[in-house]
Backbone as JSON, one array per atom type, in Angstrom:
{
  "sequence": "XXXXXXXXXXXXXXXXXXXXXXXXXXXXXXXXXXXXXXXXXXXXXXXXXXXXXXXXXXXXXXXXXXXXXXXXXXXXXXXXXXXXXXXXXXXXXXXXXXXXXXXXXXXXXXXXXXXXXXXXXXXXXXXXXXXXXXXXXXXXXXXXXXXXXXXXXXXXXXXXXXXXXXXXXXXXXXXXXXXXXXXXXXXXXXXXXXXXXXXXXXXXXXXXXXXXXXXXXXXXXXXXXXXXXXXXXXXXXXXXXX",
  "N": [[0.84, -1.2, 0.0], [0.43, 2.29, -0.72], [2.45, 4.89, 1.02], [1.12, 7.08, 3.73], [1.25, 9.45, 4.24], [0.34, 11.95, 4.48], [-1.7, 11.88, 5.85], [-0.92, 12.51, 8.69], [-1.2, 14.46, 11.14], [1.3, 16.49, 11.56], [3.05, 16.52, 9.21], [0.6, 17.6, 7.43], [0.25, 19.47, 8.7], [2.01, 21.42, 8.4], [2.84, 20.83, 4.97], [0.09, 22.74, 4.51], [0.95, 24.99, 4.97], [2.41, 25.32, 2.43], [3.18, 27.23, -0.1], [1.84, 26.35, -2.92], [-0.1, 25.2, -1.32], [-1.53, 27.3, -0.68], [-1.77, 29.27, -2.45], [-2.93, 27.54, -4.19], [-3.04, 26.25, -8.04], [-1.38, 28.65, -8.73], [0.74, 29.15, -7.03], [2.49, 27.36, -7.46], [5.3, 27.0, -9.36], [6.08, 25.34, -11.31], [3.69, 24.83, -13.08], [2.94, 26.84, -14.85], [4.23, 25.22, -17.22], [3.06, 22.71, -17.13], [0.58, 23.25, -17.54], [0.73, 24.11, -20.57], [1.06, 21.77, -21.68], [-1.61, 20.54, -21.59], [-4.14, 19.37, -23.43], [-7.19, 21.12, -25.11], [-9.65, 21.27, -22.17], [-12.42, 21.5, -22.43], [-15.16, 19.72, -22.45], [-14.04, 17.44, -21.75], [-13.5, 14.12, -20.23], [-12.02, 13.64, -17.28], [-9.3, 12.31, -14.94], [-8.29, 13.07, -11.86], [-4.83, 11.92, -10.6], [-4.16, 12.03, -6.86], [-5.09, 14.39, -6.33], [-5.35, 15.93, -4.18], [-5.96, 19.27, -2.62], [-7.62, 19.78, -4.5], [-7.55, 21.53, -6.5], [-6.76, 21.44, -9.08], [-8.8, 20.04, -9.91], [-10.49, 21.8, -10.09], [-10.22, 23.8, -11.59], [-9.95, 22.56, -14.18], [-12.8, 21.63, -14.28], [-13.8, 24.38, -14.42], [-12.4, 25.16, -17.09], [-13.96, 23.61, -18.83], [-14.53, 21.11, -18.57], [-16.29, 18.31, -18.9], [-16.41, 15.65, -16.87], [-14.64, 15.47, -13.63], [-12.53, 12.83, -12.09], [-11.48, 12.7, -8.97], [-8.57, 11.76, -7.1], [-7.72, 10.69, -4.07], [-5.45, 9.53, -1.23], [-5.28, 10.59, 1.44], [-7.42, 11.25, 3.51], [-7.5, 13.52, 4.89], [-7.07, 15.41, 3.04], [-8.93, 15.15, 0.95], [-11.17, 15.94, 2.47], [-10.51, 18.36, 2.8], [-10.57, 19.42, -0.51], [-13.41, 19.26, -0.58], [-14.52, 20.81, 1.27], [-13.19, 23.2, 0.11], [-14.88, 23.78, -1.42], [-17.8, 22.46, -3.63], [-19.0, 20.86, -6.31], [-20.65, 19.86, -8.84], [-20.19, 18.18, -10.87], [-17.64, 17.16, -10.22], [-16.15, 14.76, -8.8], [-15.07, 13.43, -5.83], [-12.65, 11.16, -4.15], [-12.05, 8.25, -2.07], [-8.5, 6.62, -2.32], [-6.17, 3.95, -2.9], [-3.43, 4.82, -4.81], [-1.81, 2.84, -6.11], [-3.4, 0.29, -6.14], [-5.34, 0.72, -7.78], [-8.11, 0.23, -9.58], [-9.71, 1.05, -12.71], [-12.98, 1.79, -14.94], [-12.42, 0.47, -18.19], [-11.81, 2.32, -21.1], [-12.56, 5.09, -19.87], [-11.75, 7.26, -19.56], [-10.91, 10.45, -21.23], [-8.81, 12.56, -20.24], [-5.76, 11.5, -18.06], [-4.43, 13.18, -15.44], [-1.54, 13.82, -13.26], [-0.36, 15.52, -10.4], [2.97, 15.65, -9.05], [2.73, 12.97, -7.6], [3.75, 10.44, -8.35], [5.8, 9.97, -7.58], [5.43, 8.5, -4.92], [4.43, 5.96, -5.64], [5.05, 2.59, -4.96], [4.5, 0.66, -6.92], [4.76, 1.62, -9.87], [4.53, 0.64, -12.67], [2.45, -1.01, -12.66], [0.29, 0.87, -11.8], [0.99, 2.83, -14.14], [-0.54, 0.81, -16.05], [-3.26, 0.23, -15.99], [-3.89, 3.02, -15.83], [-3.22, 3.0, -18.79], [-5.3, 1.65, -19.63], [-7.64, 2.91, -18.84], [-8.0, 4.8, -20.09], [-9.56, 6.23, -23.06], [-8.84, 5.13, -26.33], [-6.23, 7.21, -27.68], [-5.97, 8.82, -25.7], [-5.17, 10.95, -23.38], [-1.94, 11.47, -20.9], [-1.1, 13.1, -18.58], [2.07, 14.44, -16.41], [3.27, 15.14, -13.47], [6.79, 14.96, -11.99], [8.79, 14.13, -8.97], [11.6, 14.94, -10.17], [14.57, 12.33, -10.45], [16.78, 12.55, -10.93], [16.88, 14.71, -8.86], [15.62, 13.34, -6.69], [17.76, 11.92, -6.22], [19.96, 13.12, -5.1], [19.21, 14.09, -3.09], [20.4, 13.26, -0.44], [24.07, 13.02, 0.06], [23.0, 16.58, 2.0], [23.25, 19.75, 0.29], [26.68, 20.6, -0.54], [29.3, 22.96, -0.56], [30.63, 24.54, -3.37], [33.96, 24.5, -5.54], [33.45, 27.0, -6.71], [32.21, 28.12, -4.54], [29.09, 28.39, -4.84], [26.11, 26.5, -3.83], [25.7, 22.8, -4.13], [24.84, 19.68, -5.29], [25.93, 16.43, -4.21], [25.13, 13.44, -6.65], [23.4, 10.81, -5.22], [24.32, 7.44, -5.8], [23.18, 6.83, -7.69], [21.58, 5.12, -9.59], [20.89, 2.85, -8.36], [17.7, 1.64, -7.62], [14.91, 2.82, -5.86], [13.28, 2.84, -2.84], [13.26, 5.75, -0.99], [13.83, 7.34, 2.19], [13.0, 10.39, 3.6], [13.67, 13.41, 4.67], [11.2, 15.85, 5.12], [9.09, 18.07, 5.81], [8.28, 16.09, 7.38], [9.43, 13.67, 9.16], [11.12, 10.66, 8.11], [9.81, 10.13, 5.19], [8.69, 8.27, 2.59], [9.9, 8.03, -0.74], [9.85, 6.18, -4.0], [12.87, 6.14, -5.78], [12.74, 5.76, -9.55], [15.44, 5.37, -12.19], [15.65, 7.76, -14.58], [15.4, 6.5, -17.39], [14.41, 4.26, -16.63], [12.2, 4.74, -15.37], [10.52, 6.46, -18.1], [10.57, 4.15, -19.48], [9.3, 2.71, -18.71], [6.61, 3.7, -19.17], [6.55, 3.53, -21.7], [6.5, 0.77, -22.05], [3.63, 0.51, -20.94], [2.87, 0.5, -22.62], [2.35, 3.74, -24.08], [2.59, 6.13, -25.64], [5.15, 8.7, -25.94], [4.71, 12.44, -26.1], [6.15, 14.28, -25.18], [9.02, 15.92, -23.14], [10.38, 17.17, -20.28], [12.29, 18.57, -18.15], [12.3, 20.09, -15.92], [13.28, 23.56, -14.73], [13.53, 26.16, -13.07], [12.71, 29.34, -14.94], [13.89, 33.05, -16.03], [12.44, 34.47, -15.26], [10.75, 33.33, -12.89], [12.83, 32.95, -11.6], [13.2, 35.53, -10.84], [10.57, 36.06, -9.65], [10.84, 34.46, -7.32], [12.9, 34.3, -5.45], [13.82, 32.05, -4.0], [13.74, 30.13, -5.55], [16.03, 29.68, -6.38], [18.31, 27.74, -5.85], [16.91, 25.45, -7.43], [18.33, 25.91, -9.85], [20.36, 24.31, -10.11], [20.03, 21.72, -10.51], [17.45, 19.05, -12.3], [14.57, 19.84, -11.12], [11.73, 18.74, -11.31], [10.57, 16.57, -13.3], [8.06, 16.73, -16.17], [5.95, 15.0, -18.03], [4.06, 14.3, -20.96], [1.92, 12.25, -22.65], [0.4, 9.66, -24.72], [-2.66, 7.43, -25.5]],
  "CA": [[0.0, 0.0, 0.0], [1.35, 3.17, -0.65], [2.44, 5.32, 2.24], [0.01, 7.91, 3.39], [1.9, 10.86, 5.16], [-0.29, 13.38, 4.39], [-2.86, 12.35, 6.98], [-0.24, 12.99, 9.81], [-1.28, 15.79, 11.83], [2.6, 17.32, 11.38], [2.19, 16.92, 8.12], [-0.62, 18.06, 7.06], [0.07, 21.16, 8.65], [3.47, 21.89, 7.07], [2.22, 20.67, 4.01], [-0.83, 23.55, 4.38], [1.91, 26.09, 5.18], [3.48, 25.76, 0.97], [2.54, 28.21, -1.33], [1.28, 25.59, -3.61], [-1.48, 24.98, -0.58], [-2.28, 28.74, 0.31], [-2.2, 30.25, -3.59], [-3.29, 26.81, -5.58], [-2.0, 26.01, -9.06], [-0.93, 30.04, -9.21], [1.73, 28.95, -6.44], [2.94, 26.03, -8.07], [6.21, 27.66, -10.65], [5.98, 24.82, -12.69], [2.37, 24.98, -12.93], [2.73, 27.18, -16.66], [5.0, 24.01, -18.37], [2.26, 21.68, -17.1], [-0.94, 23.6, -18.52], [0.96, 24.29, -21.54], [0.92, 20.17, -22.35], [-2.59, 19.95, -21.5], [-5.31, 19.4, -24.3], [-8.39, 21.6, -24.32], [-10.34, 20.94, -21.36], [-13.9, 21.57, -22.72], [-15.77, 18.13, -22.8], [-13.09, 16.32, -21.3], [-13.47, 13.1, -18.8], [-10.5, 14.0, -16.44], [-9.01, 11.64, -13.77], [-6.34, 13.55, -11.11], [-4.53, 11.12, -9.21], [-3.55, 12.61, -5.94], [-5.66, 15.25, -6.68], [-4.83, 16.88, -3.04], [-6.87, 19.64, -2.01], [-8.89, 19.8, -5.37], [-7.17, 23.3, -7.14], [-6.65, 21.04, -10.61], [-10.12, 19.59, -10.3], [-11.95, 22.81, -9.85], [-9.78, 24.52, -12.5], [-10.66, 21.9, -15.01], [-14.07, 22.28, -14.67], [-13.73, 26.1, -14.58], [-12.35, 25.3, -18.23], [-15.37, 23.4, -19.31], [-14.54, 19.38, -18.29], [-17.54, 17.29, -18.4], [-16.79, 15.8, -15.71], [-13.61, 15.36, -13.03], [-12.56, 11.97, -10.84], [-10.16, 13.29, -8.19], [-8.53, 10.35, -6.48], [-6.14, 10.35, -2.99], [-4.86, 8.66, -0.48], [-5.57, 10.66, 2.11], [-8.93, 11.78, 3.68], [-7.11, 15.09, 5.12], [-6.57, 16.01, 1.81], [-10.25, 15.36, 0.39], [-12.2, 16.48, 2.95], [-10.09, 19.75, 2.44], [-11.06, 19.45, -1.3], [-15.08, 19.05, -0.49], [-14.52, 22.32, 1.93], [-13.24, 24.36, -0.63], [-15.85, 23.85, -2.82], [-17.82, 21.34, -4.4], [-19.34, 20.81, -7.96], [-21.39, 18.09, -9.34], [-19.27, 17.48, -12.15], [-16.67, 16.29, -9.43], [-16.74, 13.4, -7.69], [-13.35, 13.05, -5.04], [-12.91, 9.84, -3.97], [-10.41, 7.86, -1.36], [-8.39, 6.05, -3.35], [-4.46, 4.15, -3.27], [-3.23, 4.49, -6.62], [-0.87, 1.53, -6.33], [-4.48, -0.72, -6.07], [-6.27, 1.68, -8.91], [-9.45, -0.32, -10.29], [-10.88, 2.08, -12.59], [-13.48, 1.1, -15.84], [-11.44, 0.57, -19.36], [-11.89, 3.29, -21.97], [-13.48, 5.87, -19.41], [-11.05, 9.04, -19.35], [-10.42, 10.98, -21.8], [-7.25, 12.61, -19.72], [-5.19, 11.51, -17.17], [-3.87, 14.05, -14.86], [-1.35, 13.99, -11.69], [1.06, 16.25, -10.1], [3.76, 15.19, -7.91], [2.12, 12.08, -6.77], [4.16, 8.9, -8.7], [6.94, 8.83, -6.74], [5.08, 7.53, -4.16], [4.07, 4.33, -5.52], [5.74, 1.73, -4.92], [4.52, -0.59, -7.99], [4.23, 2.52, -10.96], [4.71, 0.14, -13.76], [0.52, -1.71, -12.65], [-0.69, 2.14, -12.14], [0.47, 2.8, -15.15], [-1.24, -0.26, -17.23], [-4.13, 0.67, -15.26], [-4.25, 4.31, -16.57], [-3.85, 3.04, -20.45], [-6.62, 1.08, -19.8], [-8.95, 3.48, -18.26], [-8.13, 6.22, -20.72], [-9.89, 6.08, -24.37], [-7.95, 5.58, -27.86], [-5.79, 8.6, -28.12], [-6.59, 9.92, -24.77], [-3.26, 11.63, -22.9], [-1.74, 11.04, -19.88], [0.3, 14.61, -18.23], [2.05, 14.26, -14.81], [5.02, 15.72, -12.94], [6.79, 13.75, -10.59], [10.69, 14.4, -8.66], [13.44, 14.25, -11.0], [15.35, 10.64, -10.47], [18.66, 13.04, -10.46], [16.53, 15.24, -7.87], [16.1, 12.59, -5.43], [19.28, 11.06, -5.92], [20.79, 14.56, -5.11], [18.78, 14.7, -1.65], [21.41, 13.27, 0.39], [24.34, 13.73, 1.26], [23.08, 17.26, 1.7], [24.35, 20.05, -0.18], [27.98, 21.47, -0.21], [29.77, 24.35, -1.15], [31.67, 24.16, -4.78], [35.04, 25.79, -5.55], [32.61, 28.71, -6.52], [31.18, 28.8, -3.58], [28.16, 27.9, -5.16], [25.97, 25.38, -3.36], [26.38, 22.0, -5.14], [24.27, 18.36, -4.48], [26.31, 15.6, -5.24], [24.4, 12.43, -6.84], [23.72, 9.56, -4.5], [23.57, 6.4, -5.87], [21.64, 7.14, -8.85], [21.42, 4.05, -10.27], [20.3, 2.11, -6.86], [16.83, 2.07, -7.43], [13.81, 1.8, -4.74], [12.63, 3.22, -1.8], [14.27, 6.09, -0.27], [13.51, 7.79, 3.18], [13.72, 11.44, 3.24], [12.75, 13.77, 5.91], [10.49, 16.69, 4.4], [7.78, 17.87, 6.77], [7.86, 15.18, 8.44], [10.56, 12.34, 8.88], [10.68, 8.81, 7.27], [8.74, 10.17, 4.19], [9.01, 7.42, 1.35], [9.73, 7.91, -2.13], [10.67, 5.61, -4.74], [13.68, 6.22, -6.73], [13.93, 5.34, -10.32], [16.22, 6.46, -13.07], [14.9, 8.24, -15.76], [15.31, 5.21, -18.22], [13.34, 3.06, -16.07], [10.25, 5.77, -15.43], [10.53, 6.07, -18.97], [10.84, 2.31, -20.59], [7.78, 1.9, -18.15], [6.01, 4.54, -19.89], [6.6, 2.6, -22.57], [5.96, -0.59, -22.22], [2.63, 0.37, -20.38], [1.31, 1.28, -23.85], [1.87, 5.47, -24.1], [3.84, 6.99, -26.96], [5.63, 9.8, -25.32], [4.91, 13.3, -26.72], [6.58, 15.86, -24.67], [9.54, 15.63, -21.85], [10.15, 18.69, -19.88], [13.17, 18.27, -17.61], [11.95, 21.48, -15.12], [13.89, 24.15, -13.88], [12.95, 28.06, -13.15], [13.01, 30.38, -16.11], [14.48, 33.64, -15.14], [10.92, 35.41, -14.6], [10.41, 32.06, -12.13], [13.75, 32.88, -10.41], [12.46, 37.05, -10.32], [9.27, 36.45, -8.86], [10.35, 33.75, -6.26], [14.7, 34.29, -5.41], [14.07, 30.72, -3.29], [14.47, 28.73, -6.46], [17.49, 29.63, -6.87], [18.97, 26.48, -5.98], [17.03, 24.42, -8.37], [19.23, 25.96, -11.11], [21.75, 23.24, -10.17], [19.92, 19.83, -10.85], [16.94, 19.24, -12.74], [14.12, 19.43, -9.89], [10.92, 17.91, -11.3], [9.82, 16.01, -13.97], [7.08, 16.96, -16.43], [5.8, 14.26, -19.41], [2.87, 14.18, -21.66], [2.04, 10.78, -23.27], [-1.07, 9.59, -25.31], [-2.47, 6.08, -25.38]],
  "C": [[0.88, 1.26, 0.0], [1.17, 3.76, 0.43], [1.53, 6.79, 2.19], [0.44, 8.6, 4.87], [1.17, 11.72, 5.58], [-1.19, 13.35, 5.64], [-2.23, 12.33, 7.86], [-0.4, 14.1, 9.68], [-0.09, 16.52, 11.69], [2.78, 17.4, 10.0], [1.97, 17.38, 7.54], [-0.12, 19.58, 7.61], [0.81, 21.84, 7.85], [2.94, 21.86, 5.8], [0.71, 22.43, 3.53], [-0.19, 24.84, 4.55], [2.59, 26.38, 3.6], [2.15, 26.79, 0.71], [1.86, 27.66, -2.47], [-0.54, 25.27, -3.04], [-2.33, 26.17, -0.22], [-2.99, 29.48, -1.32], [-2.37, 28.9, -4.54], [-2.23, 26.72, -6.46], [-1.34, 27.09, -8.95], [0.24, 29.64, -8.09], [2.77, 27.9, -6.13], [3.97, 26.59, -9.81], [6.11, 26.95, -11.3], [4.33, 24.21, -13.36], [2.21, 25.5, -15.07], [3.09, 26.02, -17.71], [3.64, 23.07, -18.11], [1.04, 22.12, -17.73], [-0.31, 23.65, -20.09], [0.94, 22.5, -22.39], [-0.36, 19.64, -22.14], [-3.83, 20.28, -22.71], [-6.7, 20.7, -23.62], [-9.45, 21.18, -23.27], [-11.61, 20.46, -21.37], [-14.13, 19.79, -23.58], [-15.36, 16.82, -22.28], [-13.23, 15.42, -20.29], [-12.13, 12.96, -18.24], [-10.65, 13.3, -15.02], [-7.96, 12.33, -13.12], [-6.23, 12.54, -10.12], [-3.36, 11.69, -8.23], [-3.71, 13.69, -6.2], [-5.59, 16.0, -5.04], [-6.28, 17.91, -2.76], [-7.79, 20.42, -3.28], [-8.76, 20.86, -6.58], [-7.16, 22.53, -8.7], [-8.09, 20.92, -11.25], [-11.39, 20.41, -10.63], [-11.82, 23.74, -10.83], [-10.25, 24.04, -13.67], [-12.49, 22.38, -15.97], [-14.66, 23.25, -15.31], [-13.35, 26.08, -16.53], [-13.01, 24.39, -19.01], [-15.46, 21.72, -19.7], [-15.72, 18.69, -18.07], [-17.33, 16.58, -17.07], [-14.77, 15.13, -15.07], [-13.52, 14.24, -11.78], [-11.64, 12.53, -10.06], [-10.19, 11.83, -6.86], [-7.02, 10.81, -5.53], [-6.22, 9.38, -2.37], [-5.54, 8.96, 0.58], [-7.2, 11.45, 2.12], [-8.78, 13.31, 4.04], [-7.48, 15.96, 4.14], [-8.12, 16.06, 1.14], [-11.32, 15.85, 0.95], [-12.03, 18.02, 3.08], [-10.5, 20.27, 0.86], [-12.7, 19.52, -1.17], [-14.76, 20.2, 0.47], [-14.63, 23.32, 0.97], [-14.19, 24.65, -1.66], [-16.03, 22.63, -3.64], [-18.72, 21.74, -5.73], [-19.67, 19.42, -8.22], [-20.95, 17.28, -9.98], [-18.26, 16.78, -11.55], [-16.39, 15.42, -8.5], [-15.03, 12.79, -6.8], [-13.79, 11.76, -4.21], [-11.46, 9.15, -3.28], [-10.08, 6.83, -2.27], [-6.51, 5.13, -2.83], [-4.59, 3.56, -4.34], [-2.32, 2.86, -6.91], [-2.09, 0.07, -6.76], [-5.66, -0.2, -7.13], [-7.05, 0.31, -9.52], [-9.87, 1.35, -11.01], [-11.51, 1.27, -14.17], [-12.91, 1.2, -17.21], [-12.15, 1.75, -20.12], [-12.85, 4.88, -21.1], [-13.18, 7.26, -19.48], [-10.64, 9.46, -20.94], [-8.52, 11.82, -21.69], [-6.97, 12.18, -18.44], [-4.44, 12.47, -16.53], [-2.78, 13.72, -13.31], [0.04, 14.74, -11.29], [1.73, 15.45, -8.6], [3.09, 14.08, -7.11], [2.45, 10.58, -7.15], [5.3, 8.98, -7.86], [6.72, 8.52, -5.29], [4.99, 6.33, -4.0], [4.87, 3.75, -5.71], [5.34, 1.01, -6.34], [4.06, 1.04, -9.54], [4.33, 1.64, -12.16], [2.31, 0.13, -13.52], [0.46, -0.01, -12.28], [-0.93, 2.6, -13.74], [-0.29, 2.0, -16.63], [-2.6, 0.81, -16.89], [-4.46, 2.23, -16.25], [-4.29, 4.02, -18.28], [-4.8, 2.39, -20.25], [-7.58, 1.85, -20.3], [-8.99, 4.61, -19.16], [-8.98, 5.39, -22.39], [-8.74, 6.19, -25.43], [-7.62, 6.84, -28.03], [-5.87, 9.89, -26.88], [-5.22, 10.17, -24.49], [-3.11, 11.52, -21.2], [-0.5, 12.47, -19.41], [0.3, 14.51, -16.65], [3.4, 15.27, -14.89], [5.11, 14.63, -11.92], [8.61, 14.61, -10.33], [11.31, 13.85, -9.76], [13.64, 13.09, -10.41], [16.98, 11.63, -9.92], [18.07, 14.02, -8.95], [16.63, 14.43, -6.0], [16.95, 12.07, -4.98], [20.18, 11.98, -5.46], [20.3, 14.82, -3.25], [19.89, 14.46, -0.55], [22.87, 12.45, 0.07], [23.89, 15.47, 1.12], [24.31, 18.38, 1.04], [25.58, 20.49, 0.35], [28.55, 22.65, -0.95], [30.64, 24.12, -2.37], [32.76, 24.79, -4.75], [34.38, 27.31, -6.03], [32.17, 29.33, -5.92], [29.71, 28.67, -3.71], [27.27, 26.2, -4.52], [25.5, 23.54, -4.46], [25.66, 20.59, -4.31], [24.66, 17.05, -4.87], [24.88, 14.48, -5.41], [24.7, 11.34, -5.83], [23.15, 8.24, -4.47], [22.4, 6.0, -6.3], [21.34, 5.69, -9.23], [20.8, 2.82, -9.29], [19.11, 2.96, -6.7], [15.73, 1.66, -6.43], [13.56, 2.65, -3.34], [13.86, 4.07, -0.98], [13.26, 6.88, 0.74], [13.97, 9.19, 3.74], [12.75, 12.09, 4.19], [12.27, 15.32, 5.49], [9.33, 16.9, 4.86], [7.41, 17.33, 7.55], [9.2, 13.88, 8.23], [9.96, 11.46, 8.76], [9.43, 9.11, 5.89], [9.57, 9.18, 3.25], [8.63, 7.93, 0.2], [10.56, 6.72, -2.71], [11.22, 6.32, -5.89], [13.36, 5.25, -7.43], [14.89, 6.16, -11.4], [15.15, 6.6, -14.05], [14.89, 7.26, -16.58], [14.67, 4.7, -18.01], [11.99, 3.44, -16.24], [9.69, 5.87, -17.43], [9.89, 5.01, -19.95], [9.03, 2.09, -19.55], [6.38, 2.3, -19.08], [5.29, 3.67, -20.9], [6.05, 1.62, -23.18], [4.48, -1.06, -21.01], [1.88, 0.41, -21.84], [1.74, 2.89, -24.58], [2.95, 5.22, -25.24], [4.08, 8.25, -26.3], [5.44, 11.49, -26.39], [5.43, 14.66, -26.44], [7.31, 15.56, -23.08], [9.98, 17.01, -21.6], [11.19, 18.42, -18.28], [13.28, 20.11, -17.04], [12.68, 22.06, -14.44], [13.44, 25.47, -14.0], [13.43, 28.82, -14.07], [14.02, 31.83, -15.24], [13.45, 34.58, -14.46], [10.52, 34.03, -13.0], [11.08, 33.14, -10.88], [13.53, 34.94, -9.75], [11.44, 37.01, -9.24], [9.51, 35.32, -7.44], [12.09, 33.57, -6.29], [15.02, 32.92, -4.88], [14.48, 30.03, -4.46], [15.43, 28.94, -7.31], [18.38, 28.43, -7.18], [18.49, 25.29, -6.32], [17.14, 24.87, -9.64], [19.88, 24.74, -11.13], [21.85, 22.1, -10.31], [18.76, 20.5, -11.17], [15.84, 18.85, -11.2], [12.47, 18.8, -10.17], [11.43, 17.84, -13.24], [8.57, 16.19, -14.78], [6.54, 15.97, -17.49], [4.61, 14.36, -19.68], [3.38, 13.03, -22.79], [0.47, 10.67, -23.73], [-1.35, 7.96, -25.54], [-2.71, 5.92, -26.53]]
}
């Protein structure tokens, strides 16, 4: 089962403290690369997995989605989504993606931010999603870089520039790492980009767009913190079509 952090009370709060949780997609920098790979909305049967506190699902709509599944883990997280506002067209739902049942040809798109390198088994999610999507439907996620997480520890150090600097650790050693981010003992799985990839792959998708994310310089203007993911690539963006 995948691990389910979020509903820790420590947490959850931290977590409600980002700028991603206070200002929505608008506080999410790589938020523009990810709409920019998404099909027109209008008409669309849209699944978000780890749809969080609902800002994709309600945006969707807002751009004229027939209708929106929003699927987590935790209940924190959805009963914070059904607060902020509900809509008929959207139906949130507890969910772990690692155990995803959903009905073959039903979505038109697949949607999820930052929420695969959780699962432990992403190859069966993603069968699962070509299933459930229709002929030609698309599949757009972000997830951590592979060099990102492999970069988390040992933390960083200082370069002969002085510049702070993260070496790689043990990129290629893939699988479950334990990283303390809001809360200690959070699990992600590492893999390499090849692997996330080839899975892609050989779930079915034809890849149409990789996006190896780092802050423009209007990014690094309006927000000086992400500065220091100039220096490795820090997420992950792909669009794929079944």
């Amino acid at each position: 089962m995948t691990q389910n952090i979020y509903d820790s009370p420590d947490f959850f709060a931290g977590y409600s403290q980002l700028p991603r949780s206070i200002e929505g997609l608008a506080g999410a920098p790589e938020w523009p690369a990810l709409r920019a790979l998404l099909p027109d909305l209008n008409g669309q049967k849209v699944v978000d997995l780890g749809c969080g506190y609902g800002w994709f699902c309600r945006w969707a709509v807002e751009q004229g989605a027939q209708s929106v599944l929003g699927l987590d883990v935790s209940l924190k997280m959805l009963e914070r989504a059904v607060a902020d506002g509900q809509d008929s067209r959207i139906d949130y739902r507890l969910a772990d993606l690692e155990q995803l049942e959903l009905p073959a040809a039903s979505f038109t798109l697949a949607y999820s931010s930052l929420a695969f390198h959780y699962i432990p088994n992403l190859g069966k999610l993603l069968n699962a999603l070509h299933d459930t999507l229709i002929p030609g439907g698309k599949l757009v996620f972000s997830i951590e870089h592979p060099i990102f997480m492999a970069s988390l520890h040992p933390d960083w150090i200082i370069n002969a520039e002085g510049r702070k600097s993260w070496p790689v650790d043990h990129y290629q050693n893939e699988g479950p790492r334990s990283t303390n981010w809001l809360s200690e003992g959070v699990i992600k799985h590492h893999r390499t980009l090849g692997t996330l990839l080839n899975l892609l792959i050989a779930s079915g998708f034809t890849l149409d767009h990789i996006n190896e994310w780092g802050p423009s310089t209007e990014d690094l203007a309006a927000r000086p913190a992400l500065e220091d993911e100039v220096h490795r690539p820090m997420m992950l963006i792909v669009a794929a079509s079944r």
